[in-house]
C-alpha positions in Angstrom: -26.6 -7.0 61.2 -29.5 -4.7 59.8 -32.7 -6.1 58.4 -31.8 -5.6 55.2 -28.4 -7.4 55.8 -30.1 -9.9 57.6 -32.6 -11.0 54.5 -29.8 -11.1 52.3 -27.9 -13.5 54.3 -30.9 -16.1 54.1 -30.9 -15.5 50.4 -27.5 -15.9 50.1 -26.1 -18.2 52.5 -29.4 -20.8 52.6 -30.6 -23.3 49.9 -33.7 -22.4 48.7 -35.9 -24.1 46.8 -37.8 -21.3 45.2 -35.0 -20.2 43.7 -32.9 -22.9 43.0 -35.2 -25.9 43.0 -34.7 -29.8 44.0 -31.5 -28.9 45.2 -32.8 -27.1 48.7 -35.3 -30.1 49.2 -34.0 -32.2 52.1 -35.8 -35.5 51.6 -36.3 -35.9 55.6 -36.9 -33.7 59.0 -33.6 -34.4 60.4 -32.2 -30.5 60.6 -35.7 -29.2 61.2 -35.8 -31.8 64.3 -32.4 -30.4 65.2 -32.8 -27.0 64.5 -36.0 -27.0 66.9 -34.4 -28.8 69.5 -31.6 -26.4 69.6 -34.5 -23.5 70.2 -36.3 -25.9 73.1 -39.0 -27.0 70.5 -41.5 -24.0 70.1 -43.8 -26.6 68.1 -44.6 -28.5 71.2 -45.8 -25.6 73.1 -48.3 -24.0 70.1 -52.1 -25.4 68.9 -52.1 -25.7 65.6 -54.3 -26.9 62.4 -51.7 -28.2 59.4 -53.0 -27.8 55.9 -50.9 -29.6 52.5 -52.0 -29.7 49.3 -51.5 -29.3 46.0 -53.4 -26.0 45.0 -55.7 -24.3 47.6 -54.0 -24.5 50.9 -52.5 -20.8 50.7 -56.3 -19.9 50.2 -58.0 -22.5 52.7 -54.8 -21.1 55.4 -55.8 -17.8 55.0 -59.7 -18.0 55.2 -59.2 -20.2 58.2 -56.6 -18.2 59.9 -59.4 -15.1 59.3 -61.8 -16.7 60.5 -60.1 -17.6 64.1 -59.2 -13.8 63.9 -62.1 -12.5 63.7 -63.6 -14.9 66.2 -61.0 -13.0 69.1 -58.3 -15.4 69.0 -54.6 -14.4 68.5 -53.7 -16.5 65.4 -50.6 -17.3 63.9 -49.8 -18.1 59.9 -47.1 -19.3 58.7 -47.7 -19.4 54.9 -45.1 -19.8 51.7 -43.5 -18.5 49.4 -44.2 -14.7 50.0 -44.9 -12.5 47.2 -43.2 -9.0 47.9 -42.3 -9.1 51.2 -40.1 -12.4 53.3 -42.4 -11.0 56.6 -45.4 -12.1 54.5 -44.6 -16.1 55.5 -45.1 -15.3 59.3 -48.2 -13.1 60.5 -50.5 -12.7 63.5 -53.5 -11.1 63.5 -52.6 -10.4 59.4 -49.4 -8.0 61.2 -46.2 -9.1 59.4 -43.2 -10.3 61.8 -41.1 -8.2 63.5 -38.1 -6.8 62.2 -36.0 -6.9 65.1 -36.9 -10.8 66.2 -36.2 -11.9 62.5 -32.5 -10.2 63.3 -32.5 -11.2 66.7 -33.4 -15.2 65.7 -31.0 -15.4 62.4 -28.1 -14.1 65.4 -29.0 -15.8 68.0 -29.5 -19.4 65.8 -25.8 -18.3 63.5 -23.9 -21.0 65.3 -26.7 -24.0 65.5 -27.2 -22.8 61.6 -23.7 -23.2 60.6 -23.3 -26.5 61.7 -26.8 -28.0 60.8 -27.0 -26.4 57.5 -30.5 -25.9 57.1 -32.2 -24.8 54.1 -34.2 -21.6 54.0 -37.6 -23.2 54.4 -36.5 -25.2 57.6 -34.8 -21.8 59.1 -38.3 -19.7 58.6 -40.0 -22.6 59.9 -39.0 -22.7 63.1 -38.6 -19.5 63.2 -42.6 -19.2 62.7 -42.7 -21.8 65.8 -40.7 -19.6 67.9 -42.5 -16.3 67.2 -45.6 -17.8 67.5 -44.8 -18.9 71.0 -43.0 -15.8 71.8 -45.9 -13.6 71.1 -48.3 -16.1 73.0 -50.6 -17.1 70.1 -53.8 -19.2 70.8 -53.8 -21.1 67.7 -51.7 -20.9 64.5 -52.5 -22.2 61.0 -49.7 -23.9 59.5 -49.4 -24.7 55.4 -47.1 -27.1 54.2 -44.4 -25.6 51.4 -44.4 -29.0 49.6 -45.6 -32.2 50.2 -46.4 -33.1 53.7 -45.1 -36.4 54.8 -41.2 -35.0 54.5 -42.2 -31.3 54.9 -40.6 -29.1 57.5 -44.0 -28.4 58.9 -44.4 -32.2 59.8 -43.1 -32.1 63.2 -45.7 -30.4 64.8 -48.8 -32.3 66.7 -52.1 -30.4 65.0 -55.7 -30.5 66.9 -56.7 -30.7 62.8 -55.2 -31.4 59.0 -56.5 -30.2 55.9 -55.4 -31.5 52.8 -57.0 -29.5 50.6 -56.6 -31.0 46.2 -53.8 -33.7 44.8 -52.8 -32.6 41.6 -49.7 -33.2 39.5 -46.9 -30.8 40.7 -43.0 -31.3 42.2 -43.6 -34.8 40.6 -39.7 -35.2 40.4 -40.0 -35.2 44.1 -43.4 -36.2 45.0 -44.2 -38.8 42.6 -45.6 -39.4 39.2 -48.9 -41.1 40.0 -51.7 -39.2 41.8 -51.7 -41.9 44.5 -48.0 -41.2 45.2 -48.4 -37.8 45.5 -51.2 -38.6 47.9 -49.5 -40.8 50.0 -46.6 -37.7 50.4 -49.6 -35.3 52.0 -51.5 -37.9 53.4 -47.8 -37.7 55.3 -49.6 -34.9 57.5 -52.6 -37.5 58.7 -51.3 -37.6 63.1 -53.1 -40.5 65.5 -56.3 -40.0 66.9 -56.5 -36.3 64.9 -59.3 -35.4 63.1 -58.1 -34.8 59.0 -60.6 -32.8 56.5 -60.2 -34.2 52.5 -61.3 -31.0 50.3 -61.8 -32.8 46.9 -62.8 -36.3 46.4 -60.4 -37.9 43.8 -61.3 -41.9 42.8 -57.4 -42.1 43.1 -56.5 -40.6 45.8 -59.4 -41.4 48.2 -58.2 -45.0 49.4 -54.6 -43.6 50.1 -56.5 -41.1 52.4 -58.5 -43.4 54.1 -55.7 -46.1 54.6 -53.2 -44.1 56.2 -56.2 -42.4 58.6 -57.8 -45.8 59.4 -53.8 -47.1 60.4 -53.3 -44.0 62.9 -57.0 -44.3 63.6 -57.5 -41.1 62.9 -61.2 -39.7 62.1 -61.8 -38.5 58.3 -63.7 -36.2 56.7 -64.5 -35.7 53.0 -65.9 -32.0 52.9 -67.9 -32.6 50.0 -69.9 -35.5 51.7 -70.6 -32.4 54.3 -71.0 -29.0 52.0 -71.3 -28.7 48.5 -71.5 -25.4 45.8 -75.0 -25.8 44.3 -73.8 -22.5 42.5 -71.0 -19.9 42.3 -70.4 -16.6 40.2 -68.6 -13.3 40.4 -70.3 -10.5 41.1 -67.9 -7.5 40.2 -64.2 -8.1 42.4 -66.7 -11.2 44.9 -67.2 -14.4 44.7 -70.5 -15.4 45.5 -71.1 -19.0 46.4 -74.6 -20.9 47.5 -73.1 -23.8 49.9 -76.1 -26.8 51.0 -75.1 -28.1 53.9 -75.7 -32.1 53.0 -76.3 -33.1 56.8 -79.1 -30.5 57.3 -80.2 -30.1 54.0 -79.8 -26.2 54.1 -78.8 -23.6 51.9 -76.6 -20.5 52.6 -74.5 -17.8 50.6 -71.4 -16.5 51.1 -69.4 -13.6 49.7 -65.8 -14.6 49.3 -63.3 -11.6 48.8 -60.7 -13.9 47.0 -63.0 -13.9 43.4 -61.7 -17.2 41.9 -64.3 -19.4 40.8 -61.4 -22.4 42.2 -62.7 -20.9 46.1 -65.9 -22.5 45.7 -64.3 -25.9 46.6 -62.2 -24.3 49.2 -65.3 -22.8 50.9 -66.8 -25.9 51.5 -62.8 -27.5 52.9 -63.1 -24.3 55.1 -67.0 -25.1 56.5 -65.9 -28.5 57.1 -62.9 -27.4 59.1 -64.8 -25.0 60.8 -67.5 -27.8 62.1 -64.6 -29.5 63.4 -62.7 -26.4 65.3 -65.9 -25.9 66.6 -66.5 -29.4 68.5 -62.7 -28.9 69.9 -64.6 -25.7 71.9 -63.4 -23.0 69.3 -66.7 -20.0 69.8 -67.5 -19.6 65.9 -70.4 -17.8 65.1 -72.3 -17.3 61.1 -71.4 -13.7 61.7 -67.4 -14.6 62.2 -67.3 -17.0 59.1 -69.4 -15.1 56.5 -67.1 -11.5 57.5 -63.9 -13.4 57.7 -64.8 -14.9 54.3 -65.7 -11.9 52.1 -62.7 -9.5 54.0 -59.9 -12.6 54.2 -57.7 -10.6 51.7 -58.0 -7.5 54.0 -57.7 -9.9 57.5 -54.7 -11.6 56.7 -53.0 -9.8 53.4 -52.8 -12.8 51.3 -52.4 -11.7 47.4 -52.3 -12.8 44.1 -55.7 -15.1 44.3 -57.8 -14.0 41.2 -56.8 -10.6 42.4 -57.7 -7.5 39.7 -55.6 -4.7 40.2 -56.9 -2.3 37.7 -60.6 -2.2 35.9 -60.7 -1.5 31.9 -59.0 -3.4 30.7 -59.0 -5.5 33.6 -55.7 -6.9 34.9 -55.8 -9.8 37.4 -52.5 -11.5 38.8 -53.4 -14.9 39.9 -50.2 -17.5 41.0 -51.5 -20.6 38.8 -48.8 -22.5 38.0 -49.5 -26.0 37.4 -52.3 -27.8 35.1 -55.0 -27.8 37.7 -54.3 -24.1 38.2 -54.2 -22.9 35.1 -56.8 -24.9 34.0 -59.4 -22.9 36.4 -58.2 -19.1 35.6 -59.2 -20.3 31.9 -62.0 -21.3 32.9 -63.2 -18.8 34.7 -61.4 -16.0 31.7 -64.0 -17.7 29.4 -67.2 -18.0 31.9 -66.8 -14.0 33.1 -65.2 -12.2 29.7 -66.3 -14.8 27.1 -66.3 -11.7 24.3 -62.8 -10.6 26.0 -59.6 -10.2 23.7 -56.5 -11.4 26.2 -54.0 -11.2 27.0 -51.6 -13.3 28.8 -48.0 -12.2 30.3 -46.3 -15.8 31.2 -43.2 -16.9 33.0 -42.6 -20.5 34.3 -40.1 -21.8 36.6 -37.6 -24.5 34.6 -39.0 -27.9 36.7 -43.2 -27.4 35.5 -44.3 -29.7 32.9 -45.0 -26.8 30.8 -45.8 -28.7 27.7 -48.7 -30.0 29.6 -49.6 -26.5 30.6 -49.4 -24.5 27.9 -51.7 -27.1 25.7 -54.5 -25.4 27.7 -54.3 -21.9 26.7 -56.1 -20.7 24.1 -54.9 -20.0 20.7 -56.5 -17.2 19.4 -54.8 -15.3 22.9 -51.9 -12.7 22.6 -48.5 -13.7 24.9 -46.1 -11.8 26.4 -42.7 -14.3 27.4 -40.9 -13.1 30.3 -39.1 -15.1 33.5 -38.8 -14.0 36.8 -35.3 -12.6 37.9 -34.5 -15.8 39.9 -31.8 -19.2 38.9 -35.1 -21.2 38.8 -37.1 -19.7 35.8 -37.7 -21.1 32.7 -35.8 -18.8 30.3 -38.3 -16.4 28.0 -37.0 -17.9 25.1 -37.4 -21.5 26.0 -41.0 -20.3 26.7 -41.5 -19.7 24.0 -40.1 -21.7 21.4 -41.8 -23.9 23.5 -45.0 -22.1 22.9 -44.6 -22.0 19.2 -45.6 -25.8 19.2 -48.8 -25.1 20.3 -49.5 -22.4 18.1 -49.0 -19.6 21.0 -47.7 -16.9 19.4 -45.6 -13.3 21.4 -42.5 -11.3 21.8 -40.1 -11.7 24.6 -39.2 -9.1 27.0 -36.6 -8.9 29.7 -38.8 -8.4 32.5 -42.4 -9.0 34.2 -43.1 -5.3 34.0 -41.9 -4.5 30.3 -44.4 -7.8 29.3 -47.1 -5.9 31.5 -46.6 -2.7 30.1 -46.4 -4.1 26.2 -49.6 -5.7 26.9 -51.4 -2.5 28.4 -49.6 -0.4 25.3 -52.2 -2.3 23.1 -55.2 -3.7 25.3 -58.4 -2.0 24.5 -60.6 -1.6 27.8 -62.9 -4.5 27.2 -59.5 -6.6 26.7 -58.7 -9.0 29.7 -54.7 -8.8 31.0 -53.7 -12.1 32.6 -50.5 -12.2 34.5 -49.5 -16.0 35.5 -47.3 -18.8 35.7 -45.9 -18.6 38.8 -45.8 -16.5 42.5 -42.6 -15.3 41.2 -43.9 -13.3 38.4 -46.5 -11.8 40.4 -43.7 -10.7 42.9 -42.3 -8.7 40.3 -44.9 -6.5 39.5 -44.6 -2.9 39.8 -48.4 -2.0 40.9 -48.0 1.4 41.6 -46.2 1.7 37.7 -49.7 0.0 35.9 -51.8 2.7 38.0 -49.7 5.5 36.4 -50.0 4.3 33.0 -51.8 5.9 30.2 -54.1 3.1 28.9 -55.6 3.0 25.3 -58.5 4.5 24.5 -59.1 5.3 28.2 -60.3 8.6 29.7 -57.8 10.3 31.3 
């Protein structure tokens, strides 16, 4: 098979949940177990740091996998979902996967696949083990699709875990309580290994600390260790002035990924970073603060605050649930409080979107669309359901016609949010937007 042939097969021929939901969620790590057997268990030969939560582990995955990089190791990232490209899930040194191993694995594994039946998600996963070892990595960061305790990533043996927030999302598979859903990624929690909390809920702090204190493993809340005294953005950075609680000490960073949400994932990332560097990792100030302002560049993650085009400003950003969405407003009404925006939304069909949508802001101008995928909410479900809190817009067949409506009228002090899920952000046409004529704009 070609490439090309080779990606549609896994679309085709593999359950996946991103597309079709609950129904490509195995609820245990029996064909991931066998699947890696089958392959001589690439997970038991790599070093690697796990990282679950609910929002913030793409972005804690990345800075920490940059920071590694830029430090002269060879790391590994295996992330999820990808935006444009499938290679995005598996990168070292920020270089996509080869072409020709992605072929080579889905032929080689074509028998063991048939009879197993793995989704999609345990396929790429070990086929991110496998690569990883092939190429001889000397660490790889590893981030949980969903969950942790019944998540494909689960069979590995970490030197670290992250868990980054616990929020409500996939509650129809992870629970409807916070503490359920933190008993699901406390799931990633390994004896004797050292586990990093990023955000200190009342709820989901003794789940934490039981399940470390019964695999006696050592815990670490990172705001006991580093907390944002103050964060702003400063045109397309975030900057962020971090005390260092044990020493008392104040120091600012420049975080390429703008979101005002990176401040708490800054201080998850210094507290990992303490840690990596007791295990004998050689991290210097200079590695962390360049890693931190370039990570988008270092390791190609997208779609994090990120603006692709300046009056009127138009950021993508892949919040999705209530704790996501709640931030981008936030930070909308902290940076362009005089702002007209403008917001182009799609949702997948299993969000509490009622819950979600009672955040926005009335007085806002939407643009309905869904992403060309089983899984999305329809634009018309959207809203009608959108009407009941007073959020008013037309429909339109796809992400980019929604874009393009919304730049047809935006005036350059306007804001254009695109959100809702990674799947809308996949869909933009970039190089379209840059071409447009915008109103009132010199040419």
């Amino acid at each position: 098979m070609t490439y090309e042939q080779t990606i549609e097969y896994l679309y085709a021929q593999l359950p996946m949940f991103s597309r079709i939901g609950a129904a490509a969620y195995k609820k245990d790590l029996h064909n991931t177990i066998a699947l890696c057997d089958a392959i001589g268990n690439p997970q038991k030969k790599l070093r690697c740091i796990h990282i679950a939560g609910t929002n913030g582990k793409g972005s804690t995955a990345n800075m920490i996998a940059a920071i590694l990089q830029e430090a002269g190791y060879k790391t590994g990232l295996y992330t999820s979902p990808h935006i444009k490209d499938f290679r995005e899930r598996i990168r070292i040194n920020g270089e996509m996967v080869d072409k020709d191993f992605i072929v080579d694995f889905v032929e080689r594994t074509r028998d063991i696949t048939q009879h197993i039946q793995p989704s999609f998600f345990e396929l790429t996963v070990a086929m991110a083990f496998e690569y990883f070892v092939k190429e001889k990595v000397d660490i790889a960061v590893i981030e949980t699709g969903l969950g942790g305790r019944l998540d494909s990533t689960n069979i590995i043996s970490p030197i670290l875990s992250v868990i980054t927030t616990i929020g409500y999302d996939h509650v129809q598979l992870l629970g409807n309580s916070l503490p359920e859903i933190a008993f699901e990624k406390a799931g990633i929690i390994k004896p004797k290994i050292p586990v990093v909390i990023g955000e200190k809920n009342p709820e989901s702090i003794p789940v934490f600390i039981k399940k470390a204190t019964e695999v006696n493993a050592p815990i670490h809340f990172a705001t006991n260790e580093f907390i944002t005294e103050n964060s702003y953005q400063e045109d397309s950075v975030l900057i962020c002035e971090v005390k260092n609680i044990g020493t008392g000490s104040m120091e600012k960073f420049r975080c390429g990924l703008s979101g005002l949400y990176q401040a708490k994932n800054i201080c998850t990332v210094l507290s990992s970073v303490e840690l990596l560097r007791q295990t004998g990792f050689q991290i210097t100030p200079e590695h962390l603060h360049y890693a931190i302002e370039h990570v988008a560049e270092i390791t190609g993650i997208k779609g994090r605050w990120q603006v692709i085009h300046r009056k009127p400003d138009i950021i993508m950003d892949v919040a999705h649930n209530e704790d996501g969405i709640q931030q981008i407003i936030q930070q909308l009404q902290s940076h362009y409080p005089k702002a007209q925006y403008h917001f182009v939304l799609g949702f997948v069909n299993d969000k509490d979107v009622q819950k979600v949508l009672s955040l926005f802001p009335k007085e806002s101008r939407y643009y309905f669309t869904n992403a060309a995928i089983p899984r999305a909410l329809s634009k018309e479900a959207l809203q009608s359901i959108a009407e009941n809190f007073q959020l008013r817009g037309n429909c339109y067949d796809t992400v980019n016609d929604a874009v393009l409506a919304a730049i047809s009228v935006a005036s350059p002090e306007d804001v254009i949010m695109i959100c809702g899920s990674f799947f809308i952000i996949a869909e933009v046409n970039e190089d379209q937007i840059s071409l447009c004529s915008f109103k009132n704009s010199n040419p």
